[in-house]
N, C-alpha and C positions, 0 to 999 in steps of 0.2 A: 504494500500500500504506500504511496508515495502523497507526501504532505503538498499542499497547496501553498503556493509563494504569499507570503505575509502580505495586506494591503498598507500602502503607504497613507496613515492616518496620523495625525495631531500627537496623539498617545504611544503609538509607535518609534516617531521620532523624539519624541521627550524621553522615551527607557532609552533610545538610542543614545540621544546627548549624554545620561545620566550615568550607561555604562560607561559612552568614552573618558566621561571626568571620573571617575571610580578608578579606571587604567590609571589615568594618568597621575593620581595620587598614589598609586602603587609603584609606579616606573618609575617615579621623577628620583633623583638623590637625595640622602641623608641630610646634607647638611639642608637644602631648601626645605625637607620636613622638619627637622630640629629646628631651623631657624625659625620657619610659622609659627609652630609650636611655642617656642622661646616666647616670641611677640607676642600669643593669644594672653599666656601666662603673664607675663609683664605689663599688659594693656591692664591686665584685673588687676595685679593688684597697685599700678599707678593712681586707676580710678576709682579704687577702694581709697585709698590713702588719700587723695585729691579731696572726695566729697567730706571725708572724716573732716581733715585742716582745714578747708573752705567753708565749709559749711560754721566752725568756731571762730573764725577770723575776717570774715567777708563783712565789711560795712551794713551791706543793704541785706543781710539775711539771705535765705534760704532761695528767694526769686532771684537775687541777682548771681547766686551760684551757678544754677539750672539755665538761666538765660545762657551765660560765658560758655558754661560745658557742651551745651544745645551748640550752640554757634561757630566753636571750636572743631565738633565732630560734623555740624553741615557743610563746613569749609569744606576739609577733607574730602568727604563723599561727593562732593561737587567738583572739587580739585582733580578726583579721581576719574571722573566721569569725562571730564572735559577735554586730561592729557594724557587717559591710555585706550589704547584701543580695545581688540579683543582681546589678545595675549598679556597678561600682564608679567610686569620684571617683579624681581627678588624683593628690590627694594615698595613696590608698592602691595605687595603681596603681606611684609612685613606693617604698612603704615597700616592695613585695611586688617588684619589681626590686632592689631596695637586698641584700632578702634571699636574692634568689635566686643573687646574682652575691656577695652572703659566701660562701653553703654551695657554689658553685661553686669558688669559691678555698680551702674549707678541705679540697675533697672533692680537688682536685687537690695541694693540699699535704702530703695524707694520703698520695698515688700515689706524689709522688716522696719521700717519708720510705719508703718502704717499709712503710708499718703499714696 
């Protein structure tokens, strides 16, 4: 019995995208996983530590912390969008880890403030 060739649909090419990014965090070298990895970790706990100090020392309180942080991480993510294409390099692969593992530390510092 011979299988039927797969139709080319929506969902078909998103498992497709999804395995080729799966290879390719398997293929790529040690030092660009380490190095992610490194960044994710150092992103949390800079913006563990950022929200802790700022949050004690900031003039305007608690709004003008979240404004600066807000605006800081929308840079970046604009930054990013506007000068890499599809491929990205070491280095923004590194800022875009850094930032995901702040807003992951301020998103759980939010949880346990209860706000």
């Amino acid at each position: 019995m011979t299988r039927l060739p797969m139709q080319r649909t929506r969902f078909q090419g998103l498992i497709s995208r999804l395995g080729g990014r799966a290879a390719g965090l398997v293929r790529r070298s040690w030092r660009t996983g380490s190095l992610s990895a490194l960044a994710l970790l150092l992103g949390f706990f800079s913006g563990q530590n950022l929200t802790s100090f700022l949050l004690l020392t900031a003039p305007g309180g608690r709004p003008v912390v979240v404004f600066g942080l807000l605006l800081v991480l929308e840079t970046a993510v604009r930054l990013r969008t506007r000068l890499v294409g599809a491929e990205a390099s070491l280095g923004w692969v590194i800022v875009d880890n850094l930032r995901i593992g702040a807003t992951y530390a301020i998103v759980l510092e939010a949880f346990k403030l209860g706000t």
